[in-house]
PyMOL Python script that loads the backbone (N, CA, C, O; Angstrom):
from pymol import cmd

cmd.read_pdbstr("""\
ATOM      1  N   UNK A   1       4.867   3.821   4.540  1.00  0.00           N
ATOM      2  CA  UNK A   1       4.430   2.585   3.963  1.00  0.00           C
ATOM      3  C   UNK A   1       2.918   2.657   3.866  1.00  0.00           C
ATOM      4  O   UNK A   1       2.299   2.997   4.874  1.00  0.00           O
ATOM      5  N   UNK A   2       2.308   2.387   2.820  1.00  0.00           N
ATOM      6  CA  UNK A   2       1.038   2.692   2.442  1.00  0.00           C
ATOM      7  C   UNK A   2       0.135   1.128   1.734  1.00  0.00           C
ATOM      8  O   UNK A   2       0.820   0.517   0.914  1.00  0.00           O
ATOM      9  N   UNK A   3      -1.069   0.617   1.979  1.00  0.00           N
ATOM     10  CA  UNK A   3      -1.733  -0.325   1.510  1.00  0.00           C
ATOM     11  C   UNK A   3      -2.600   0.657   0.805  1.00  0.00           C
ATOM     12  O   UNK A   3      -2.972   1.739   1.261  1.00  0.00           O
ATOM     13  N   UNK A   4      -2.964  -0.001  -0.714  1.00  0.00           N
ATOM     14  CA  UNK A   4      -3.904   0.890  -1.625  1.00  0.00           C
ATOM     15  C   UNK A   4      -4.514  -0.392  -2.241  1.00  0.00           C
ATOM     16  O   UNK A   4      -3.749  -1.227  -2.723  1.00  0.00           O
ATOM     17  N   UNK A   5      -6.001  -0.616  -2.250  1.00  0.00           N
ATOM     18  CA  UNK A   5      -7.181  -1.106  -2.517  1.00  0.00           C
ATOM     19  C   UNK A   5      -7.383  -0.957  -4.718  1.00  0.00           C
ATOM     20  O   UNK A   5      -7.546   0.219  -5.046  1.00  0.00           O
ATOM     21  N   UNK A   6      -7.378  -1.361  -5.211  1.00  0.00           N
ATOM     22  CA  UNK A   6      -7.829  -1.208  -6.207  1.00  0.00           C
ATOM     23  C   UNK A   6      -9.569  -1.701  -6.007  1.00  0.00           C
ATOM     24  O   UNK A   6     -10.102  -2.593  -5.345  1.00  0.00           O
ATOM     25  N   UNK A   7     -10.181  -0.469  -7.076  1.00  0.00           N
ATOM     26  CA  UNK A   7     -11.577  -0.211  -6.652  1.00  0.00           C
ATOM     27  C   UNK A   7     -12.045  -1.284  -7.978  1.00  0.00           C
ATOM     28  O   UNK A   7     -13.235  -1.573  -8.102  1.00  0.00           O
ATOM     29  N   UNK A   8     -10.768  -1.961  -9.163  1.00  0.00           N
ATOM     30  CA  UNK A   8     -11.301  -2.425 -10.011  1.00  0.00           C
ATOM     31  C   UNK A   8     -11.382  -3.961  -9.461  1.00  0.00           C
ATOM     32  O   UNK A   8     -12.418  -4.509  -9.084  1.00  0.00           O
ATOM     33  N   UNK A   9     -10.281  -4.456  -9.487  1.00  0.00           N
ATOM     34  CA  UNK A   9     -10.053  -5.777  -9.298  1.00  0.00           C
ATOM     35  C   UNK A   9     -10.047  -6.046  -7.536  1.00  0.00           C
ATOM     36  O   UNK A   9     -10.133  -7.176  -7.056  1.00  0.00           O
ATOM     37  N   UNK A  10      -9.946  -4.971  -6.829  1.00  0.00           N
ATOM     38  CA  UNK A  10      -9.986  -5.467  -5.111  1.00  0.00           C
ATOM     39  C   UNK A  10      -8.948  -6.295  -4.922  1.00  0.00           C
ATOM     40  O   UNK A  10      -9.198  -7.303  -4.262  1.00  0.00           O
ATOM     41  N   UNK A  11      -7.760  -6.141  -5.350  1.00  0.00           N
ATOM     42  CA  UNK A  11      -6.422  -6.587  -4.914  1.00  0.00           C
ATOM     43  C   UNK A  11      -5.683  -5.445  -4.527  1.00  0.00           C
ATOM     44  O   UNK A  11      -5.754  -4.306  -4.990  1.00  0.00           O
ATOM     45  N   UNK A  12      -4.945  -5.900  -3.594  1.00  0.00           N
ATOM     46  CA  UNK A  12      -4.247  -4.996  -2.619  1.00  0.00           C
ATOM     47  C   UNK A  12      -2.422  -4.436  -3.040  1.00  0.00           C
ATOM     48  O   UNK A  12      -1.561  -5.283  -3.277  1.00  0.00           O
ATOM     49  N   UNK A  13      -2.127  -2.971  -3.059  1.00  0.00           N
ATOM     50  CA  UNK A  13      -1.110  -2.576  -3.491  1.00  0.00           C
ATOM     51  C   UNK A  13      -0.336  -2.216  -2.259  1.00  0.00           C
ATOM     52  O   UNK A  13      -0.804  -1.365  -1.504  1.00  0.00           O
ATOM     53  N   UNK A  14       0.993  -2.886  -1.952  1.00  0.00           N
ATOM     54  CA  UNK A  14       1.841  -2.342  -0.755  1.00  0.00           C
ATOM     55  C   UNK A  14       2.906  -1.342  -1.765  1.00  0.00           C
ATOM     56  O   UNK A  14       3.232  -1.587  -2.927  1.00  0.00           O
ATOM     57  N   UNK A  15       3.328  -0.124  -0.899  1.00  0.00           N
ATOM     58  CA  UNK A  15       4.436   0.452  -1.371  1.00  0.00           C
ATOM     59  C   UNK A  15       4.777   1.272  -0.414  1.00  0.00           C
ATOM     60  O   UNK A  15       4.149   1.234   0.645  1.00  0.00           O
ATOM     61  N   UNK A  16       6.311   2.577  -0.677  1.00  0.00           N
ATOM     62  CA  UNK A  16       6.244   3.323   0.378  1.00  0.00           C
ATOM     63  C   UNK A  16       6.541   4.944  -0.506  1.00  0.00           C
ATOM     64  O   UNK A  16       6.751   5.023  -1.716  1.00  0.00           O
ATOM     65  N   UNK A  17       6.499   5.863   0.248  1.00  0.00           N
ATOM     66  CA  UNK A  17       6.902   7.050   0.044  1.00  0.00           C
ATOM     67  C   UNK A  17       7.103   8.211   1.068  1.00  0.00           C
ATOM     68  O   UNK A  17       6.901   8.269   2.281  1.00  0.00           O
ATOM     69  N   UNK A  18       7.571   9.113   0.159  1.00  0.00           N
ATOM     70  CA  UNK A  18       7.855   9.851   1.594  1.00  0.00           C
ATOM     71  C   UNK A  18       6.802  11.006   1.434  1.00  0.00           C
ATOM     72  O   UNK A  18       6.600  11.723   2.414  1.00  0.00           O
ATOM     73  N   UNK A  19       6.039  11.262   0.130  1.00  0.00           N
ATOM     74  CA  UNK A  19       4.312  12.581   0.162  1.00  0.00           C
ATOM     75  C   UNK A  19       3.586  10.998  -0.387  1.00  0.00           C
ATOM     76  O   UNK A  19       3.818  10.217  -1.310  1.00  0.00           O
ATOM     77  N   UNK A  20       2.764  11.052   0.571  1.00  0.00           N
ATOM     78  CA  UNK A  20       1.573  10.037  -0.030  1.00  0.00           C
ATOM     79  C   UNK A  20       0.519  10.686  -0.557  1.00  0.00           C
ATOM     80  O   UNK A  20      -0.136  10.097  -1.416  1.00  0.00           O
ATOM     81  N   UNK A  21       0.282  11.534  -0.299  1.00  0.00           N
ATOM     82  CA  UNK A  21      -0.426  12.013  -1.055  1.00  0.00           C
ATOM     83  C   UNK A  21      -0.416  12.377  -2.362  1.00  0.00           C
ATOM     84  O   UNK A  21      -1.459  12.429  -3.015  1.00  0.00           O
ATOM     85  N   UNK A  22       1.069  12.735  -2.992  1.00  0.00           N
ATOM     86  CA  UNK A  22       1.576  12.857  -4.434  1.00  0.00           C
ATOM     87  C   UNK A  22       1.690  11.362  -5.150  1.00  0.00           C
ATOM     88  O   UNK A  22       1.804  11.263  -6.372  1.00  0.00           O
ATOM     89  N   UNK A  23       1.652  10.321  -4.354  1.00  0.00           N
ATOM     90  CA  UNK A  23       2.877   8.916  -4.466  1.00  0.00           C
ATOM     91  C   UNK A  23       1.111   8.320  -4.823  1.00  0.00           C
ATOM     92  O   UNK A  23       0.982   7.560  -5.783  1.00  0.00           O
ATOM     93  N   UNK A  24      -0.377   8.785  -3.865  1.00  0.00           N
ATOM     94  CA  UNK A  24      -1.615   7.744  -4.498  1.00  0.00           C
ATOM     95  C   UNK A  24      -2.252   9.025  -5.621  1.00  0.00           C
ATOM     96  O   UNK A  24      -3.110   8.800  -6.474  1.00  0.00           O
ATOM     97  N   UNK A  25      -1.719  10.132  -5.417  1.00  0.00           N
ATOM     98  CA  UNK A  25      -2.261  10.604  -7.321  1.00  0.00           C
ATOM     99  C   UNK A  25      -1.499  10.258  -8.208  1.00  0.00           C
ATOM    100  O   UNK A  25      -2.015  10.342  -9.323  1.00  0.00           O
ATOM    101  N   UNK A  26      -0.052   9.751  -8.188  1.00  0.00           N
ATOM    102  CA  UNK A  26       0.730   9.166  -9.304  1.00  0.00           C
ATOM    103  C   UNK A  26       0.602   8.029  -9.752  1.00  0.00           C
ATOM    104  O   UNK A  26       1.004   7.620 -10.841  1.00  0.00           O
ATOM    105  N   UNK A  27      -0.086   7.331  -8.765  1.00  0.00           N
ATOM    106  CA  UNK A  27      -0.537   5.591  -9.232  1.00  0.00           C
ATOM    107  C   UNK A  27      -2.071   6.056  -9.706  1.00  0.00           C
ATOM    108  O   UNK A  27      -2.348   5.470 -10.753  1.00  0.00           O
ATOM    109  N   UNK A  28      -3.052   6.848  -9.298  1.00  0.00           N
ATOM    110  CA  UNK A  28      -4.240   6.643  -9.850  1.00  0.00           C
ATOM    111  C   UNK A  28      -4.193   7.906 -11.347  1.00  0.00           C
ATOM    112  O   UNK A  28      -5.256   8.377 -11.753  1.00  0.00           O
ATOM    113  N   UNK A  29      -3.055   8.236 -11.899  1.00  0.00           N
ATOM    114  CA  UNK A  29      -3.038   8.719 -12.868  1.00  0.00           C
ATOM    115  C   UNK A  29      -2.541   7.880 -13.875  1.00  0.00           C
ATOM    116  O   UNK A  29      -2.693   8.160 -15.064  1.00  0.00           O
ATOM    117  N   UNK A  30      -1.928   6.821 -13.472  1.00  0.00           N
ATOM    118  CA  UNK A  30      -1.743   5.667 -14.379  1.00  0.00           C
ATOM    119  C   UNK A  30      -0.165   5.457 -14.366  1.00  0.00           C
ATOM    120  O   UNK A  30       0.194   4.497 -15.048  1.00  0.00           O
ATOM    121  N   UNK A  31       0.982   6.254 -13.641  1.00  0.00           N
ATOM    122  CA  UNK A  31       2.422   6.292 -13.790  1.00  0.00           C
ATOM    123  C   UNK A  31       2.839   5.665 -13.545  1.00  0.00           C
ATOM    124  O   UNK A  31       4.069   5.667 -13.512  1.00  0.00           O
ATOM    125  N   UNK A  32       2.084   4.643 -13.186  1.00  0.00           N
ATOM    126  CA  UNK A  32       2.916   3.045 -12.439  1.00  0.00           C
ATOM    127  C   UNK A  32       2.571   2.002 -12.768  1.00  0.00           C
ATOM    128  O   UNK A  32       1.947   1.168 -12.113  1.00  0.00           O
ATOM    129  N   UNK A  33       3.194   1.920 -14.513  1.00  0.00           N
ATOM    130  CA  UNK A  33       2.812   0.805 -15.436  1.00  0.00           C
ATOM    131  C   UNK A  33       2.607  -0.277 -14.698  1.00  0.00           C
ATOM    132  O   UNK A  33       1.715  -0.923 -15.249  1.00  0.00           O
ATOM    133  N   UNK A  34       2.924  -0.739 -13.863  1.00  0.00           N
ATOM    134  CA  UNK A  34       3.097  -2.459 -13.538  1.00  0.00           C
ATOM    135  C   UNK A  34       1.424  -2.419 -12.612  1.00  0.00           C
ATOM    136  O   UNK A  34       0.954  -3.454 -12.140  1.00  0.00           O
ATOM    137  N   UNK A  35       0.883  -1.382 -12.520  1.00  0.00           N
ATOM    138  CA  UNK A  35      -0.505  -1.255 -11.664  1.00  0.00           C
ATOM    139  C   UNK A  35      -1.624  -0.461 -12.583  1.00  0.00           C
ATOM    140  O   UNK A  35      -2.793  -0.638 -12.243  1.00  0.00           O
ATOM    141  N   UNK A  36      -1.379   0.382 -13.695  1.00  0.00           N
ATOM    142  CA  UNK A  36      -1.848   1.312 -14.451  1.00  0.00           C
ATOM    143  C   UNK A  36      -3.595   0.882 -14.728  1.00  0.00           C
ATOM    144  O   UNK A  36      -4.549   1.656 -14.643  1.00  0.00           O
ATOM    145  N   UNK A  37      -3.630  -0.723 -15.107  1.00  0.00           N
ATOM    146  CA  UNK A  37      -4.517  -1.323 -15.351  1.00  0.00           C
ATOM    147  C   UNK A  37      -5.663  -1.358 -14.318  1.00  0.00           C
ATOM    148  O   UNK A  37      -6.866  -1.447 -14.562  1.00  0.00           O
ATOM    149  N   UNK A  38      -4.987  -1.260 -12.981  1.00  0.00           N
ATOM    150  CA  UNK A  38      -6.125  -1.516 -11.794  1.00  0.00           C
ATOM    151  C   UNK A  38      -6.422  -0.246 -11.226  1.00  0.00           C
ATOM    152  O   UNK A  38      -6.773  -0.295 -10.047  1.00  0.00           O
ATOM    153  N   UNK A  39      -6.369   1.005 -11.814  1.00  0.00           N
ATOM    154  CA  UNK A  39      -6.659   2.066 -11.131  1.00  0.00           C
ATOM    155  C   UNK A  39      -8.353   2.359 -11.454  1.00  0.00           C
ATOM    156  O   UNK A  39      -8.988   2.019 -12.452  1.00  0.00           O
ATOM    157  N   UNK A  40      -8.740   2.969 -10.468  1.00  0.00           N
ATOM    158  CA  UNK A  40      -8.328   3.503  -9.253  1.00  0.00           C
ATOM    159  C   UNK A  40      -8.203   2.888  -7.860  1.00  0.00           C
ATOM    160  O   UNK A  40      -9.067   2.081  -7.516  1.00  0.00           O
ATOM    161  N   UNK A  41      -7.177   3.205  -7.006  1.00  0.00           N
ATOM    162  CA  UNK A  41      -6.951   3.147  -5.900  1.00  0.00           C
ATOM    163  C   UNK A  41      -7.397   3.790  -4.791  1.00  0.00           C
ATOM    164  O   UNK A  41      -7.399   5.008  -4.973  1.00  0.00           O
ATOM    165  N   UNK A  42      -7.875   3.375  -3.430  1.00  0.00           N
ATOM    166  CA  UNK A  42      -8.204   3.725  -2.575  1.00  0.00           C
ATOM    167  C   UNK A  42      -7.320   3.422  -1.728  1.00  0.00           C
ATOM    168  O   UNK A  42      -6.988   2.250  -1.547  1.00  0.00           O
ATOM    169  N   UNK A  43      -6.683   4.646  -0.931  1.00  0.00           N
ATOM    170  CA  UNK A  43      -5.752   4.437   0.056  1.00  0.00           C
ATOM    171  C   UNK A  43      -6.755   2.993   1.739  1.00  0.00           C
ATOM    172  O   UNK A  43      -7.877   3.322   2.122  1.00  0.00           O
ATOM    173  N   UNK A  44      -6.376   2.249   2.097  1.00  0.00           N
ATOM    174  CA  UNK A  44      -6.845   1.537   3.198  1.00  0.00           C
ATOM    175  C   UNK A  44      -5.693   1.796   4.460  1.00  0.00           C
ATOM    176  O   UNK A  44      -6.017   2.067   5.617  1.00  0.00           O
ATOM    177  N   UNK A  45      -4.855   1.709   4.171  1.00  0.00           N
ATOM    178  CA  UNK A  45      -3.942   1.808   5.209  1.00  0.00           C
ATOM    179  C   UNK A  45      -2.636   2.488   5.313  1.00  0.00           C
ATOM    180  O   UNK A  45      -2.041   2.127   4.298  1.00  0.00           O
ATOM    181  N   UNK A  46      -1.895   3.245   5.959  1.00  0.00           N
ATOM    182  CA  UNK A  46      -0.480   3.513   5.956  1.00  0.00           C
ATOM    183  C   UNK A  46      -0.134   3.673   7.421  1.00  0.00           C
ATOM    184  O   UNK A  46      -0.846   3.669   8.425  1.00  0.00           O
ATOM    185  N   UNK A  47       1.268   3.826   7.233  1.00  0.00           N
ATOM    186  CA  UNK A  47       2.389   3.433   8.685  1.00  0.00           C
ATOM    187  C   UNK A  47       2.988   4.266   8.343  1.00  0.00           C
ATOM    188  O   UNK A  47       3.218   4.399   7.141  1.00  0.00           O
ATOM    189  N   UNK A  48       3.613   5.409   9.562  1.00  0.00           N
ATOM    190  CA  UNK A  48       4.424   6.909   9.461  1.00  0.00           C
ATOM    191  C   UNK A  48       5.672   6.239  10.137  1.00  0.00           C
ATOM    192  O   UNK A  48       5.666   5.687  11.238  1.00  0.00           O
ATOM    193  N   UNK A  49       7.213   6.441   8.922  1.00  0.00           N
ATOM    194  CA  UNK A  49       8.014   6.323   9.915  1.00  0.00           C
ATOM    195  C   UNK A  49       9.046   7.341   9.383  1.00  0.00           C
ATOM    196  O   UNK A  49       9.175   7.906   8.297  1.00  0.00           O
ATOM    197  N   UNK A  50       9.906   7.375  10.838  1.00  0.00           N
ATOM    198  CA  UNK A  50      10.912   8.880  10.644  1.00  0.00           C
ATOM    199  C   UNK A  50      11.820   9.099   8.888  1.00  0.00           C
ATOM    200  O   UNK A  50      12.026  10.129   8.246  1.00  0.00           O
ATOM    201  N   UNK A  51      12.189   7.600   8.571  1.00  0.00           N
ATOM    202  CA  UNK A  51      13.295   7.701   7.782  1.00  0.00           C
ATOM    203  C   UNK A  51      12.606   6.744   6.563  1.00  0.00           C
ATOM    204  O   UNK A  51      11.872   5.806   6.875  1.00  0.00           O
ATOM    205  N   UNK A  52      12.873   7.029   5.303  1.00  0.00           N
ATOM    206  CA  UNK A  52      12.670   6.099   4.282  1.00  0.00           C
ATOM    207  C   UNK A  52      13.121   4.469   4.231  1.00  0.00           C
ATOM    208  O   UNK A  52      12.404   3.537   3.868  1.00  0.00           O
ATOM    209  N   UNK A  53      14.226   4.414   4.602  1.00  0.00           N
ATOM    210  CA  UNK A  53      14.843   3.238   5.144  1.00  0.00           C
ATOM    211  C   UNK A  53      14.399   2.299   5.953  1.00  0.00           C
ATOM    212  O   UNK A  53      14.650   1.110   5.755  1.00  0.00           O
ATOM    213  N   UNK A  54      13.450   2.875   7.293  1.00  0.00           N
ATOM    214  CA  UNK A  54      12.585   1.742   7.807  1.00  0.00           C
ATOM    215  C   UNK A  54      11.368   1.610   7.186  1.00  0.00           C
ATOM    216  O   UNK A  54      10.710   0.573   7.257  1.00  0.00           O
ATOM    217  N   UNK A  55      10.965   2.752   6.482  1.00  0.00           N
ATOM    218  CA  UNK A  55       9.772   2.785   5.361  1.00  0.00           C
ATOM    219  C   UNK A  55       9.828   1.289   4.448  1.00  0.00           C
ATOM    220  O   UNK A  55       8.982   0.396   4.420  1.00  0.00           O
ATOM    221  N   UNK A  56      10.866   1.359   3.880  1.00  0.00           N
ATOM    222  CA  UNK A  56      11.301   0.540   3.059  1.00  0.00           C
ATOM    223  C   UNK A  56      11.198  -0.955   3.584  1.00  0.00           C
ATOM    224  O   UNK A  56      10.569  -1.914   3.136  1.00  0.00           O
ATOM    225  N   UNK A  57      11.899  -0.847   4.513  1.00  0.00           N
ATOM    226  CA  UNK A  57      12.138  -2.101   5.394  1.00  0.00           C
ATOM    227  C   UNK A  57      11.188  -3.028   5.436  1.00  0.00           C
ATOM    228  O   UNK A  57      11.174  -4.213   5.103  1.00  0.00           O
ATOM    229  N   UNK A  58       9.935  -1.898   6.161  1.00  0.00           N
ATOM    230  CA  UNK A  58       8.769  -2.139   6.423  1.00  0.00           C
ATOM    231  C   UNK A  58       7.772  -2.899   5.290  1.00  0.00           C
ATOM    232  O   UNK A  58       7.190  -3.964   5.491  1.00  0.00           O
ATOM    233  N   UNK A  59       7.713  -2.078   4.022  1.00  0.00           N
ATOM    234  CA  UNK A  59       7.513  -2.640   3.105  1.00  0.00           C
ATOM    235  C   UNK A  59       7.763  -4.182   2.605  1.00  0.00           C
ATOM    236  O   UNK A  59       7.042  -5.148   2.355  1.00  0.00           O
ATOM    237  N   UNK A  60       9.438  -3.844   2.590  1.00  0.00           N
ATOM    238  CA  UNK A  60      10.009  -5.001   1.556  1.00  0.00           C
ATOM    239  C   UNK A  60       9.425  -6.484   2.872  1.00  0.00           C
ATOM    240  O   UNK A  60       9.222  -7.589   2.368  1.00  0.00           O
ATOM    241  N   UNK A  61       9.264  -6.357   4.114  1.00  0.00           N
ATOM    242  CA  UNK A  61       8.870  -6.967   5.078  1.00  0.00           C
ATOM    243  C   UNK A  61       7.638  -7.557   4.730  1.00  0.00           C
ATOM    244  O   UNK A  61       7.937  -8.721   4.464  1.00  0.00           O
ATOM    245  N   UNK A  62       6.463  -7.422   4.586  1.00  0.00           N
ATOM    246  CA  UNK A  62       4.890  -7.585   3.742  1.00  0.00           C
ATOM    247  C   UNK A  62       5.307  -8.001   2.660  1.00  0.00           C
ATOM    248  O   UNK A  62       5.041  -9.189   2.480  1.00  0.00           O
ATOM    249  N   UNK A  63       5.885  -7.488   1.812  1.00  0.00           N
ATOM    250  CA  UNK A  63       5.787  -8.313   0.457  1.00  0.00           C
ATOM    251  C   UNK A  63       6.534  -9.690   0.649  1.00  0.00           C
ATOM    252  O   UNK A  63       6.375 -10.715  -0.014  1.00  0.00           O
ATOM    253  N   UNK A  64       7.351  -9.482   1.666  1.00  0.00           N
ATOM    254  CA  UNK A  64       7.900 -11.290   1.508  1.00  0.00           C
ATOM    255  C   UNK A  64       7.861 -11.841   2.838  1.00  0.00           C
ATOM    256  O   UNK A  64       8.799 -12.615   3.024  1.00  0.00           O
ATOM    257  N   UNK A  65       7.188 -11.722   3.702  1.00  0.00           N
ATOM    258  CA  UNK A  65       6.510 -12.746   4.713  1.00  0.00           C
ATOM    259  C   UNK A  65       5.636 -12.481   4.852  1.00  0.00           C
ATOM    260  O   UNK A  65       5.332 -11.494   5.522  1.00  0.00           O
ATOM    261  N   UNK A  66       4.497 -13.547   4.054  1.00  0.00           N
ATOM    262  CA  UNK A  66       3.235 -13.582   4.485  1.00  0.00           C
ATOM    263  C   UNK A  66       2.856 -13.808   5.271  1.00  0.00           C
ATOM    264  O   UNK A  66       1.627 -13.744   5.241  1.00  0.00           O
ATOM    265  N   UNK A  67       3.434 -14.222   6.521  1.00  0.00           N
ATOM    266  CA  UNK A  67       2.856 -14.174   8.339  1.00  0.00           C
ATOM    267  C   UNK A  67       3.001 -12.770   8.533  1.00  0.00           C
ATOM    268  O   UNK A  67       2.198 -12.485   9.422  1.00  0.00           O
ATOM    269  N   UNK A  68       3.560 -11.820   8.196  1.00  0.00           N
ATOM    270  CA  UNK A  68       3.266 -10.361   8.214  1.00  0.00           C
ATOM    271  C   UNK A  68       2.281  -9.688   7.572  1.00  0.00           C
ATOM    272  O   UNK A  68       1.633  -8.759   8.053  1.00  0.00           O
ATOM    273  N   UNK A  69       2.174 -10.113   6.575  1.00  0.00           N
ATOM    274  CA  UNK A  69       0.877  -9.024   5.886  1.00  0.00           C
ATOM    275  C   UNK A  69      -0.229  -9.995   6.322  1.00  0.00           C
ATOM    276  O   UNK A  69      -1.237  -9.395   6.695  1.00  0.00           O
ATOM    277  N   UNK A  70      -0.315 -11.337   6.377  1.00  0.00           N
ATOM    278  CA  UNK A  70      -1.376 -11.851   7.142  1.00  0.00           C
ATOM    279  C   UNK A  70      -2.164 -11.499   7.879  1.00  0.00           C
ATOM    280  O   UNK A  70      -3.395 -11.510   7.911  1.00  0.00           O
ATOM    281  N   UNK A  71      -0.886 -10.953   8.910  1.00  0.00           N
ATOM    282  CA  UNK A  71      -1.512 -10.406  10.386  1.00  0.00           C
ATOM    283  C   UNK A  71      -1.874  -8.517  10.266  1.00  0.00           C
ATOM    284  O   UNK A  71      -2.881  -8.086  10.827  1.00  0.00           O
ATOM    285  N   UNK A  72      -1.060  -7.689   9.594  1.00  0.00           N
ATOM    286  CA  UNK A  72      -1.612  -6.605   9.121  1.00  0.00           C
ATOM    287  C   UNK A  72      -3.255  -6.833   8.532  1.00  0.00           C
ATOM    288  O   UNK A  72      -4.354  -6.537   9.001  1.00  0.00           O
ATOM    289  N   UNK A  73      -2.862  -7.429   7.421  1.00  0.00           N
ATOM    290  CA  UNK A  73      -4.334  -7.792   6.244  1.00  0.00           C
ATOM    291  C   UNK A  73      -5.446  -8.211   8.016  1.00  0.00           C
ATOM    292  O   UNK A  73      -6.348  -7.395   8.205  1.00  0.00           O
ATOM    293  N   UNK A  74      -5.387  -8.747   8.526  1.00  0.00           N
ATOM    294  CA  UNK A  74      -6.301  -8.921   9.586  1.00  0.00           C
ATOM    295  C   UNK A  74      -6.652  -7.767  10.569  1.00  0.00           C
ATOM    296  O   UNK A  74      -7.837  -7.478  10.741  1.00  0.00           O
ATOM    297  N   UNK A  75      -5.478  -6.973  11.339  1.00  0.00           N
ATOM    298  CA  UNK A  75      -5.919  -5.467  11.609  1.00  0.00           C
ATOM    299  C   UNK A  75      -6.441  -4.849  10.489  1.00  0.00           C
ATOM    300  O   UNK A  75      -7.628  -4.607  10.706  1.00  0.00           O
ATOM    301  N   UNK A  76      -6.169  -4.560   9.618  1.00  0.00           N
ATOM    302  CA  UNK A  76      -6.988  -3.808   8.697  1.00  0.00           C
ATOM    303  C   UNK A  76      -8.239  -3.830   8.412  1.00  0.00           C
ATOM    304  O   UNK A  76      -8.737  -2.783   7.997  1.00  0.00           O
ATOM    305  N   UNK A  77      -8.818  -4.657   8.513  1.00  0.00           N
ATOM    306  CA  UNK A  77     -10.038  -5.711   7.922  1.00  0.00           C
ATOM    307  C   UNK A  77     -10.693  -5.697   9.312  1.00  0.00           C
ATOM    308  O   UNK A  77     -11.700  -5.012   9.492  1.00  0.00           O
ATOM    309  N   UNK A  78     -10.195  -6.379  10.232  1.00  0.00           N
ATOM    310  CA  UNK A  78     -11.227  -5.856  11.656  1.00  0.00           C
ATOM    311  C   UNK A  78     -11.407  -4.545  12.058  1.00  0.00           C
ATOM    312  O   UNK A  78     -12.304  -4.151  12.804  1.00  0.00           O
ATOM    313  N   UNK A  79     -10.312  -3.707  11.419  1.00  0.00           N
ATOM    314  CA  UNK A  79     -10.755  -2.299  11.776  1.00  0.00           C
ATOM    315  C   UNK A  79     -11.813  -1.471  10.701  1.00  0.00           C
ATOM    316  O   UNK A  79     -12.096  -0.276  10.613  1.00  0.00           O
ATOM    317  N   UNK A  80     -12.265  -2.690   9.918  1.00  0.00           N
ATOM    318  CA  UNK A  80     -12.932  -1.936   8.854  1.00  0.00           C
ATOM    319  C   UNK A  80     -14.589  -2.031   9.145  1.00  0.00           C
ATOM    320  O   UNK A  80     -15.542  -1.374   8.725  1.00  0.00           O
ATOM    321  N   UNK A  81     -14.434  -3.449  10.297  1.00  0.00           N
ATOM    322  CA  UNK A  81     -15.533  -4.075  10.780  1.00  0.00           C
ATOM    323  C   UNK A  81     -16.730  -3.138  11.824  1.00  0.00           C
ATOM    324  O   UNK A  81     -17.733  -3.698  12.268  1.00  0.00           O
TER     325      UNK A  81
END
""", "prot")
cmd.dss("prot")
cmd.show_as("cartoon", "prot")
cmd.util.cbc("prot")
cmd.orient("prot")
């Protein structure tokens, strides 16, 4: 599970994969129409887990309770401090 920064607009991209490193050159090459517009991306954060499935979990978790990414978005941000 990975947080990625757009360097244009400074809104924040949650997603997951299993090579992040292939998964933030495929969004900052433009392959991910629904984001294509806000590239480039700067990776800020990711979470290592064994199986795609809690990857996922994890994810779909942040995008729909904002008392979760709240409190992430706040570690992140004090650790940037």
């Amino acid at each position: 599970m990975y947080v990625l920064k757009s360097e244009v607009d400074h809104k924040l991209y949650i997603g997951y994969s299993d090579n992040l490193k292939r998964r933030i050159k495929e969004h900052n090459q433009g392959k991910t129409k629904s984001i294509k517009h806000r590239i480039p991306f700067k990776l800020i954060y990711y979470e290592a887990y064994k199986n795609k499935t809690d990857a996922r979990k994890r994810e779909i978790e942040l995008k729909n309770n904002s008392y979760q990414k709240e409190q992430l978005l706040k570690k992140i941000f004090n650790s940037l401090i």
